[in-house]
C-alpha positions in Angstrom: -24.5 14.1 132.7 -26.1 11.2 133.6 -29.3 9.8 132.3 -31.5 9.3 135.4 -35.1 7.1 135.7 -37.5 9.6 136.5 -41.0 9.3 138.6 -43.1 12.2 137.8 -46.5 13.3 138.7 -47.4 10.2 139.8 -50.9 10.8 141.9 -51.8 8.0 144.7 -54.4 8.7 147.5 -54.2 9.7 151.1 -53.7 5.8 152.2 -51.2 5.1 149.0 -53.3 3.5 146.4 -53.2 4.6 142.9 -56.0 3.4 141.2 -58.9 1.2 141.5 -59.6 -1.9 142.0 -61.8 -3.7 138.7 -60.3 -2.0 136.1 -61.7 -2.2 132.7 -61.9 -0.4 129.1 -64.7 1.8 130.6 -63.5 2.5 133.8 -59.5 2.8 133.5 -59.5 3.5 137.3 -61.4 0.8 138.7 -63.8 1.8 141.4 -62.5 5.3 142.0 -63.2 8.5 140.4 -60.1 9.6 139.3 -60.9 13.4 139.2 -59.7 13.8 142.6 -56.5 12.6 142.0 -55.7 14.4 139.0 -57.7 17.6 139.4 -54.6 19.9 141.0 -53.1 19.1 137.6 -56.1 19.5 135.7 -56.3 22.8 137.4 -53.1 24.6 136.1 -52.2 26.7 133.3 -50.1 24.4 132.5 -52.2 21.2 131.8 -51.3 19.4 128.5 -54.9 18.8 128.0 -56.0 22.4 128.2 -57.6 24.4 125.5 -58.8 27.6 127.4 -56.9 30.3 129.0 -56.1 30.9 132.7 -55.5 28.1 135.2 -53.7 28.3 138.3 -50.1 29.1 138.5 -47.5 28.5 141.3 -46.0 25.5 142.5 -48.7 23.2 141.0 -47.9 24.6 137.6 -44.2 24.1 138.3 -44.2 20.6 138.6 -46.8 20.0 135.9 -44.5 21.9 133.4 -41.4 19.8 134.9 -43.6 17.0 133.8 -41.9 16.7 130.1 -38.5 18.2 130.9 -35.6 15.8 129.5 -37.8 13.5 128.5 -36.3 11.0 125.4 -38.1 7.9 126.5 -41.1 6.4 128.3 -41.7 2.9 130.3 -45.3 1.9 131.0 -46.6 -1.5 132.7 -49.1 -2.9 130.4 -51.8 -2.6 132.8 -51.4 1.3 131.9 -51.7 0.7 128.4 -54.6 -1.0 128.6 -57.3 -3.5 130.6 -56.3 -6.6 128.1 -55.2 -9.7 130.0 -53.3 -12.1 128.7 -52.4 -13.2 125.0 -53.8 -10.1 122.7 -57.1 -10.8 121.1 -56.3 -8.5 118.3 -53.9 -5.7 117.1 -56.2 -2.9 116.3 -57.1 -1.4 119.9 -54.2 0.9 120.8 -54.2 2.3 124.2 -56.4 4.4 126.0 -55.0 7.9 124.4 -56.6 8.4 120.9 -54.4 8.8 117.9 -52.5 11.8 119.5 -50.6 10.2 122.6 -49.6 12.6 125.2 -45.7 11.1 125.4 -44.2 12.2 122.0 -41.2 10.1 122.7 -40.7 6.1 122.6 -42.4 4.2 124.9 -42.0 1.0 126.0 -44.8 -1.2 127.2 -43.9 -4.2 129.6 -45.6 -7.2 128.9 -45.4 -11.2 129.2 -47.4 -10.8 125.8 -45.1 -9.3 122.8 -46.6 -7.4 119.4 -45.9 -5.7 116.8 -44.5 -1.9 117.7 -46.8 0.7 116.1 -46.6 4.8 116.1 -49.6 7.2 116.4 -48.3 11.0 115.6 -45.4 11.5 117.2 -45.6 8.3 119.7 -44.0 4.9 119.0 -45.3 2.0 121.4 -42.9 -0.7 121.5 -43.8 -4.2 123.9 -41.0 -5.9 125.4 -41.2 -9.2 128.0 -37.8 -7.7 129.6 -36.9 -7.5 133.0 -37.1 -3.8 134.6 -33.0 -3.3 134.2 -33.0 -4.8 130.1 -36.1 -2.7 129.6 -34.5 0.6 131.0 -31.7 -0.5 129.0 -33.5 0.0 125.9 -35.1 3.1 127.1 -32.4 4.8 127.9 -30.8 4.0 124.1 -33.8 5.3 122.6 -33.7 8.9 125.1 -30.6 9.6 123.2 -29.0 11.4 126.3 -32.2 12.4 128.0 -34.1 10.6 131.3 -36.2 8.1 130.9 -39.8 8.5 133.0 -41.5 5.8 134.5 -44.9 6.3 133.5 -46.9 3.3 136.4 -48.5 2.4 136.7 -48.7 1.0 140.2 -47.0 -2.6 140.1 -44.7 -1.3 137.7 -43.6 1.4 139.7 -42.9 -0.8 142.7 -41.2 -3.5 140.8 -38.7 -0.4 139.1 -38.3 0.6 142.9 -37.6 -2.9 144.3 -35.1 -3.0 141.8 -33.3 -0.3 142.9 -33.3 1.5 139.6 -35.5 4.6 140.3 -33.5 8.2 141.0 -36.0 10.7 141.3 -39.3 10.3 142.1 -42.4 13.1 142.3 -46.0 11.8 144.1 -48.2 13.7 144.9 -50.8 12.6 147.5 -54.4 13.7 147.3 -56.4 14.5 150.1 -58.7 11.4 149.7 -59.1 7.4 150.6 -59.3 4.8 148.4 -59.9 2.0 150.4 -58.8 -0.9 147.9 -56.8 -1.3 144.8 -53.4 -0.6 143.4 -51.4 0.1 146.2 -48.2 1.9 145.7 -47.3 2.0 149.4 -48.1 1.1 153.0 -46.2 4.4 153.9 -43.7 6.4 151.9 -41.7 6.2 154.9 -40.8 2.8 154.1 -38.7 4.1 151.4 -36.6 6.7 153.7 -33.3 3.9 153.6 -33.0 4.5 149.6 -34.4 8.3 149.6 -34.2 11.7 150.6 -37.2 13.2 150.8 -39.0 16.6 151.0 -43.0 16.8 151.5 -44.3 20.3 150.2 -48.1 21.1 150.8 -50.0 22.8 148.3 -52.8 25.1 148.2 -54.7 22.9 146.2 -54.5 20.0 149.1 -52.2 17.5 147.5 -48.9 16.8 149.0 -45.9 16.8 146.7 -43.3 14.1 148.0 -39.8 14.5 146.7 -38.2 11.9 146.7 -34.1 11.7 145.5 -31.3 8.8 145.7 -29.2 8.2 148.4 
């Protein structure tokens, strides 16, 4: 079986942006509140995050369970990593995620400025200045077998997609404007001549777009 590049639970707003604009180490986001972007995830019993019982179940949960299935290797834009710019001023700030990442796999961290790779618990961070098909390359070497997920965030995304190198994607579209910032998309329809897709409303009032290659 193939090793496919995998979009997952990615969240954008009604008019296609997914995050902020002025992002910075106190607001990752930018000018938007992220809660309602990530709250139908937040919500399910499923949530990595979660400590209490209960949360919802159904096709939320689903796809927030399918989050980590198959998953040997990670790709992140550096912007996701962190609001540095530029050369890095120091080593010892490393990422937004505490010393327990969420990924538990590799994950590789595009940047124009290289370091030292480093692992927290069960998370190694490496930094390559690769182009989108040398870094999948290495990503997919390091998943041993399993897909690869393209973590964002938003120009990384589109650059992975531009390339023609993405086989499944999952957004899901909350029910709210952003106005300005990281824009994924104009429309998702622009993407119809590369994709199948399937829209699935949810109680919750995000959209799930599934998208698959032609």
């Amino acid at each position: 079986m193939s090793q496919l590049l995998r979009v997952q639970c990615f969240n954008v707003s009604r008019d296609g942006f997914g995050a902020g604009e002025g992002q910075s180490l106190d607001r990752p986001f930018g000018h938007a509140d992220p809660s309602p972007l990530f709250s139908w995830a937040g919500a399910t019993a499923s949530w990595v995050n979660r400590t209490d019982p209960g949360g919802t179940r159904g096709l939320d949960d689903y796809l927030t369970r399918d989050h980590a299935r198959n998953r040997g290797a990670e790709i992140m834009g550096r912007n996701k990593f962190g609001p540095q710019r530029g050369p890095w001023e120091n080593h010892e700030w490393q990422g937004w995620w505490g010393d327990t990442p969420p990924f538990h796999t590799p994950v590789f961290v595009l940047t124009h400025h290289e370091r030292p790779s480093f692992t927290l618990a069960d998370t190694t961070f490496h930094f390559l200045n690769a182009t989108p098909a040398e870094a999948l390359a290495r990503a997919k070497q390091a998943a041993a077998g399993r897909d690869v997920r393209l973590g964002g965030g938003v120009a990384t995304t589109r650059e992975f997609i531009e390339a023609d190198l993405v086989d499944t994607m999952h957004i899901a579209v909350a029910p709210v404007d952003l106005g300005r910032g990281e824009r994924l998309w104009e429309s998702h329809t622009d993407l119809l001549d590369r994709f199948h897709l399937e829209s699935v409303p949810s109680p919750s009032g995000v959209t799930h777009l599934l998208f698959w290659r032609r």
